[in-house]
C-alpha positions in Angstrom: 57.4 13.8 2.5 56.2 11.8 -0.4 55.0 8.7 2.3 53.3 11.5 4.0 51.3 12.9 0.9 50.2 9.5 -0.2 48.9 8.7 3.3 46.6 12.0 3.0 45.3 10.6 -0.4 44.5 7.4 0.8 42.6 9.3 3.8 40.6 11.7 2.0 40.0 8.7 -0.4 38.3 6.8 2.4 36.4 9.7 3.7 34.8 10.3 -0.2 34.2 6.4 -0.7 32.2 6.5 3.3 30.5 9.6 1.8 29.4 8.5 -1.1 28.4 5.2 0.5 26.8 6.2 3.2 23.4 7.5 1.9 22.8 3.7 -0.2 23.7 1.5 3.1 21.2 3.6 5.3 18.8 3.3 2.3 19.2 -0.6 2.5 19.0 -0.6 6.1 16.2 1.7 6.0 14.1 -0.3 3.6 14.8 -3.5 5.8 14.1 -1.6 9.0 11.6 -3.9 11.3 9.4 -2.3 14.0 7.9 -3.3 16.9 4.5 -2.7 18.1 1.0 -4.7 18.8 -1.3 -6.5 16.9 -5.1 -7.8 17.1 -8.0 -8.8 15.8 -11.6 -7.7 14.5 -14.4 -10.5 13.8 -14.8 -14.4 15.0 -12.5 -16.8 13.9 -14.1 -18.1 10.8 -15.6 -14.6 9.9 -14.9 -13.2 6.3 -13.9 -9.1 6.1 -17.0 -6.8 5.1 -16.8 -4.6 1.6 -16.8 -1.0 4.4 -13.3 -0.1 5.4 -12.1 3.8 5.4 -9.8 3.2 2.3 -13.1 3.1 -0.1 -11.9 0.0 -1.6 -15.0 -1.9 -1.4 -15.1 -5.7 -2.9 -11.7 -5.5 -3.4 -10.6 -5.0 0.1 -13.1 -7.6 0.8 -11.1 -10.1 -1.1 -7.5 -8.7 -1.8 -4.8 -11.2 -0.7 -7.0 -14.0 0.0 -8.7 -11.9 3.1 -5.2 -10.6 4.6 -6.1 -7.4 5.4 -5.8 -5.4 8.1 -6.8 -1.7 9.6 -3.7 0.5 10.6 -3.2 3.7 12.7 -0.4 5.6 12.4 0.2 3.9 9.0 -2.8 4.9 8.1 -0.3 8.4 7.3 -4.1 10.3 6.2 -5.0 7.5 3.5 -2.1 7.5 1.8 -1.4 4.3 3.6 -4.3 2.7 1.8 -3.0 -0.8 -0.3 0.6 -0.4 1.5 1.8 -4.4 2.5 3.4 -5.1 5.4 5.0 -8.4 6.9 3.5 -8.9 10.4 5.0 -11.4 12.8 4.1 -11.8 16.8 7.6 -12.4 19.0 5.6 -13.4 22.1 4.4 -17.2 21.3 6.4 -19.9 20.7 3.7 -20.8 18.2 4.6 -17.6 16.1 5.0 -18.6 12.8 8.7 -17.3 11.3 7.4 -16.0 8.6 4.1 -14.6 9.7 1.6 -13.2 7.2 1.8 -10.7 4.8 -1.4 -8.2 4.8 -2.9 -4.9 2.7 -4.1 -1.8 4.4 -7.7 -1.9 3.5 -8.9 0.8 6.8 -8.3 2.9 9.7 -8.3 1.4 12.9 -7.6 2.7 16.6 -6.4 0.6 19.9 -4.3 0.9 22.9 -0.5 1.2 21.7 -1.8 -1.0 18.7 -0.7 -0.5 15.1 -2.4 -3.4 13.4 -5.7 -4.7 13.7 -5.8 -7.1 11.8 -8.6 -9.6 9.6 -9.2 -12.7 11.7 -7.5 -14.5 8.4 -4.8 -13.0 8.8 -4.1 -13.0 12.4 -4.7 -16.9 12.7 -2.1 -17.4 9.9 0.5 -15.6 12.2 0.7 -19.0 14.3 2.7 -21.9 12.7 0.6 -23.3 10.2 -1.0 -26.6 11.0 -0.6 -26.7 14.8 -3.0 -25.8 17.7 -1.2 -21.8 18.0 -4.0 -19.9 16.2 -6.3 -20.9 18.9 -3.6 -19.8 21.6 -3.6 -16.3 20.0 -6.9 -15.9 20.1 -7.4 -16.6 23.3 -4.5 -13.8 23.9 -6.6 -11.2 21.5 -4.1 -9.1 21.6 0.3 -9.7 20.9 3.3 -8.5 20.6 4.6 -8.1 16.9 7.2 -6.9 14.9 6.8 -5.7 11.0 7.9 -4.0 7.8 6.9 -2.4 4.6 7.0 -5.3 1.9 6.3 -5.0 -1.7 2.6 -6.0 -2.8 2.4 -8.2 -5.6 -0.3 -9.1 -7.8 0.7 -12.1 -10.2 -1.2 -11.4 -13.5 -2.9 -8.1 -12.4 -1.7 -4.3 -14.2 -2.5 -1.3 -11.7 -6.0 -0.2 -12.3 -8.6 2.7 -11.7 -12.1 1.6 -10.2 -14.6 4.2 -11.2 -16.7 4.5 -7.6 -19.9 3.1 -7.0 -20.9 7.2 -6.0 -19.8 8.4 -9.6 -22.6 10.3 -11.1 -21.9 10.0 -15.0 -21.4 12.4 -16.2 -20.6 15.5 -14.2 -19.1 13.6 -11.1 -16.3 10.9 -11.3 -14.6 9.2 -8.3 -11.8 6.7 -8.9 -10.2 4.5 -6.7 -6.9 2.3 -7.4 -6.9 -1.1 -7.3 -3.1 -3.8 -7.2 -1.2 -0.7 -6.8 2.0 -3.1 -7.0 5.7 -2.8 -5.2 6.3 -0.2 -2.3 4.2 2.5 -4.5 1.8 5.0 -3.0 -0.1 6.6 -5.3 -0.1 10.8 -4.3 -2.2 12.2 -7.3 -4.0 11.5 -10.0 -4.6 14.3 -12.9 -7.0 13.8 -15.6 -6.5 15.2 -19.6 -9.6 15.1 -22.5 -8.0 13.3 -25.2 -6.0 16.2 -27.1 -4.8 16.8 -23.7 -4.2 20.7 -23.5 -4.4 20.6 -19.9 -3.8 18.0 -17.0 -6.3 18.8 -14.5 -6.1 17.3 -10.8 -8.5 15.3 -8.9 -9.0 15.8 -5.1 -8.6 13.3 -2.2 -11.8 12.6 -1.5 -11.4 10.0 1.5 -9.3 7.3 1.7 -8.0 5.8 -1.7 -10.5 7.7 -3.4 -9.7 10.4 -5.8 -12.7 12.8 -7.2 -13.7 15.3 -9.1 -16.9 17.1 -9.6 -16.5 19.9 -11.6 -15.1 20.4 -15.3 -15.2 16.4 -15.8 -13.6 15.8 -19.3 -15.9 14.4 -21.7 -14.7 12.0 -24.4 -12.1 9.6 -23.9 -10.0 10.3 -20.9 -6.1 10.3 -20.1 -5.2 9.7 -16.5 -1.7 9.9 -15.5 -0.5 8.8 -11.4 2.0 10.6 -9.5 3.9 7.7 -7.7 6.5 8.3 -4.8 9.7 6.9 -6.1 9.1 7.1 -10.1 7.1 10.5 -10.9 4.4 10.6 -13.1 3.3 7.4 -14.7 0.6 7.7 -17.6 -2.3 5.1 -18.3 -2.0 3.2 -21.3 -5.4 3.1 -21.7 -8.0 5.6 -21.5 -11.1 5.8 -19.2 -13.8 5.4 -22.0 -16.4 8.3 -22.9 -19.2 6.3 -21.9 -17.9 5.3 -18.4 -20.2 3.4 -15.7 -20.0 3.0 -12.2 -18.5 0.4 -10.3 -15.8 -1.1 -13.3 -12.9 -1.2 -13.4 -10.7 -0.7 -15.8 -7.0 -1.9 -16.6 -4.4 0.9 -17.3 -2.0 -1.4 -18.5 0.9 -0.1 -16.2 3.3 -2.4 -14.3 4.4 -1.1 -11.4 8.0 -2.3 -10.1 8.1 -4.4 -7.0 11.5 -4.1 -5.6 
């Protein structure tokens, strides 16, 4: 009888330790998960990226990750996709690099069963460096490719808020978030005069671009960002009084990347 009890405690044991286990090894798999799907190109080989791209980023996504960007679909997930990183390697070519390239969401893009299209930077750096494959992919246009979400990481750069080149001081303000580190999307921003009384929201204007256009604080102003996985994170800097278009400015925050 006694043999008999402690073989139903070791049981239900087991069942507790798989249950309370569970949940953290689907997390890990989950966060490791790799996909496959299709990847291209836009421009000539040598071409730079263009300032334009859906996500409103302007310069930046111009010149973020050394010109490793790339325009997504269904990761777009209705801009708030924009600054996500992903590690994209081709499985087709035996001059696939191992590693393949890490890139940033910078736009929108569209094709035939095709999740990334990606800078032509980026795509010739999915070939094994120093060796004739980038020209072979090329030539292909279009390959097969597996990826995952990977943290972005900025070495020597705090999250900060671009005031938009559309901002009308001082009755219309537009922000837009720049080296948004880690596996962080950014899913509101609220803004607070000084005193701060009241948080008030901004709206999604398009992309990464957060707006608002009426009942713009005056003064010194308080921003805090809702960010999935940590909740509300405050500035700890304000956005001066006497803001201008098109700076930036540093909120001080670091972000975790893992």
């Amino acid at each position: 009888m006694g043999l008999a009890v402690l073989e139903n405690q070791v049981g239900i044991l087991c069942v507790i330790c798989m249950v309370l286990l569970l949940p953290a090894l689907c997390t890990s798999d989950q966060d490791m998960s790799t996909y496959s799907s299709r990847a291209t190109y836009y421009g000539s080989h040598n071409s730079h990226q263009t300032p334009s791209g859906s996500c409103g980023y302007g310069e930046f996504g111009r010149t973020v990750n050394n010109g490793g960007v790339t325009g997504v679909s269904k990761l777009y997930r209705n801009a708030t996709g924009c600054g996500a990183c992903y590690q994209v390697r081709c499985t087709s070519s035996q001059y696939c690099s191992e590693d393949g390239v890490n890139v940033v969401v910078t736009d929108y893009s569209e094709g035939d069963k095709i999740d990334f299209i990606l800078s032509s930077r980026a795509y010739g750096r999915l070939a094994h460096p120093g060796s004739k494959g980038a020209k072979e992919l090329f030539a292909r246009g279009v390959i097969d490719v597996e990826y995952r979400r990977v943290s972005c990481r900025y070495p020597g750069y705090n999250l900060m808020y671009k005031v938009h080149e559309k901002s009308k001081y001082p009755n219309y303000l537009a922000l837009v978030i720049l080296y948004a580190a880690g596996k962080n999307d950014i899913t509101a921003i609220e803004l607070c005069e000084k005193n701060c009384k009241q948080w008030k929201g901004m709206h999604k204007a398009f992309g990464a671009v957060w707006d608002m256009s009426n009942g713009v604080p005056s003064g010194p102003i308080k921003l805090r960002f809702q960010v999935s996985g940590s909740g509300w994170v405050e500035s700890k800097t304000d956005l001066p009084a006497s803001w201008k278009s098109g700076v930036a400015y540093d909120s001080d925050i670091q972000l975790k990347t893992n």
